[in-house]
C-alpha positions in Angstrom: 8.2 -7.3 6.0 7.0 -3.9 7.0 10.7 -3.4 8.8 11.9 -4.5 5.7 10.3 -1.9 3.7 11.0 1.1 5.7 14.3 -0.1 5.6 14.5 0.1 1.7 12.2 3.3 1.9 15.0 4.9 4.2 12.4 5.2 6.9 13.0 2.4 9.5 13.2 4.8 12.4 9.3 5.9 11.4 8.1 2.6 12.0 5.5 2.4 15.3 3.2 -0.1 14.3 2.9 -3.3 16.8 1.9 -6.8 16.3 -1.3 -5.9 18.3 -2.5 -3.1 16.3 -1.5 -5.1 12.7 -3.9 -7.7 13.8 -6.7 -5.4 15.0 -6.4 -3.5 11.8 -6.8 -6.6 9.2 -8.9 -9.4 11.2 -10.0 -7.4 14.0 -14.5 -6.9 14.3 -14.3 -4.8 12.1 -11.6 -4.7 9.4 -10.2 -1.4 8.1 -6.9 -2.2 5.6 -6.8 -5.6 3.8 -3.9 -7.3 2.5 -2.3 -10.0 0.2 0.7 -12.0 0.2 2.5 -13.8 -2.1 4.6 -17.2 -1.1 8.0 -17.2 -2.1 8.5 -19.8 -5.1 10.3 -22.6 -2.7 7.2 -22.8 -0.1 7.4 -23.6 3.3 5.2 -20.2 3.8 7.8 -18.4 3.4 6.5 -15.0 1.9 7.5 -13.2 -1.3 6.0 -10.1 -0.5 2.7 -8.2 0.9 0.6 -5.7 -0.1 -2.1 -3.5 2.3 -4.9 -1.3 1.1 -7.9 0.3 2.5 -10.6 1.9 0.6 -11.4 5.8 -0.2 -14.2 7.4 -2.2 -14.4 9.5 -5.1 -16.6 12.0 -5.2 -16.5 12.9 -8.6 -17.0 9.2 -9.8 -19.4 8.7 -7.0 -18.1 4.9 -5.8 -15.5 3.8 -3.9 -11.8 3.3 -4.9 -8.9 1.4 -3.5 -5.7 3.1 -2.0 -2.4 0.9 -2.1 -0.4 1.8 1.1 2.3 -0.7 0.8 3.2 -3.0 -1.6 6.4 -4.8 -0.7 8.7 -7.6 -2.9 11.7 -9.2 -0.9 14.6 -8.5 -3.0 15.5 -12.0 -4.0 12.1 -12.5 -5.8 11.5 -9.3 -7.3 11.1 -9.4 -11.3 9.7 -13.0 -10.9 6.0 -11.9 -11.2 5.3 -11.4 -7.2 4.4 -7.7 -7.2 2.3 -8.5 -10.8 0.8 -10.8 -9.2 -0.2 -8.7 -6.3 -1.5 -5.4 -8.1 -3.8 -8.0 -10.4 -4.9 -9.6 -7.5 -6.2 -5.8 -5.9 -7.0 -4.7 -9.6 -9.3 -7.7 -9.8 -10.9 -6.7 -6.4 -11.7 -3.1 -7.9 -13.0 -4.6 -10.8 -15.7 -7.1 -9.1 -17.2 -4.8 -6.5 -17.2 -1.6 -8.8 -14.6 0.8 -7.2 -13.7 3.4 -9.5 -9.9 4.1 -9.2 -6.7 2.1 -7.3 -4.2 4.5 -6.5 -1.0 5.0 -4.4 2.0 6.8 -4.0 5.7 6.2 -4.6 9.0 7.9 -3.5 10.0 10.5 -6.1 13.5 8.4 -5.9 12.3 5.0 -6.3 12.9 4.6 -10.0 12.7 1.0 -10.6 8.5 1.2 -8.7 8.0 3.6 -11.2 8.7 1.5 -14.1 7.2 -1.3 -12.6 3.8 0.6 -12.4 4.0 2.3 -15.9 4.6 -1.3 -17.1 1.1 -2.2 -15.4 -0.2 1.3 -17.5 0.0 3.8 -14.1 0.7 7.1 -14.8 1.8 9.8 -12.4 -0.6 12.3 -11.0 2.6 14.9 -11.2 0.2 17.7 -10.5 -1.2 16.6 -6.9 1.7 17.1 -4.0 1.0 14.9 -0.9 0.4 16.6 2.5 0.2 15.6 6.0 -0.2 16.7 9.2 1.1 14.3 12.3 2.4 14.2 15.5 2.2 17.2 17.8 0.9 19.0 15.0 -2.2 17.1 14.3 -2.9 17.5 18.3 -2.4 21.4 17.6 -5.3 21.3 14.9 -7.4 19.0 16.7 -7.5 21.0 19.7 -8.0 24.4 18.3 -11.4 26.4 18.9 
């Protein structure tokens, strides 16, 4: 399902992530991004759609918080509750153990995400822009004196 996403994020050709590294990530000794899944409505572990999320920390709130990095819905069982159901599922996880905020980006283009999460009462933080530094150019900064 992460092909599957990058696909429908435009992005296929960024994907790099193996089997091997997925597994070490979630249910490795010590497990750094968590995840959900929804089963498609028919069964047979077939599966509706995934999220993943790792934990950051606020420190203006002083507690942690939960950062969605993917949260997927295979087209045929979109508007059935699936991706509801996964963002309660994470809300509830915030709620129990504290964390202060559950956040996440979307593409600027992805209009029917955004009125997904305003339905769920998100609201866009319009004022921060996203940065990142990868690639050659995170070597470049890692390496300098």
């Amino acid at each position: 399902m992460i092909c599957e996403l990058a696909e429908y994020e435009r992005s296929l050709h960024e994907v790099r992530a193996s089997t091997a590294q997925l597994e070490e990530a979630l249910f490795g000794a010590s497990p750094a991004v968590f995840s959900h899944v929804v089963e498609a409505p028919e069964g047979g572990g077939r599966l509706a759609g995934f999220s993943l999320w790792f934990l950051n920390y606020s420190t203006w709130l002083g507690v942690h918080g939960v950062y969605l990095e993917d949260l997927f819905v295979r087209p045929e069982y979109r508007k059935l509750g699936a991706g509801r159901a996964l963002m309660k599922a994470i809300a509830r996880v915030c709620v129990e153990r504290g964390y202060g905020r559950f956040e996440w980006s979307v593409l600027d283009w992805n209009t029917p995400a955004i009125d997904f999460y305003r339905s769920l009462g998100a609201s866009g933080m319009d004022e921060w822009t996203v940065h990142r530094v990868t690639g050659d150019d995170l070597v470049t900064l890692a390496r300098e004196d």
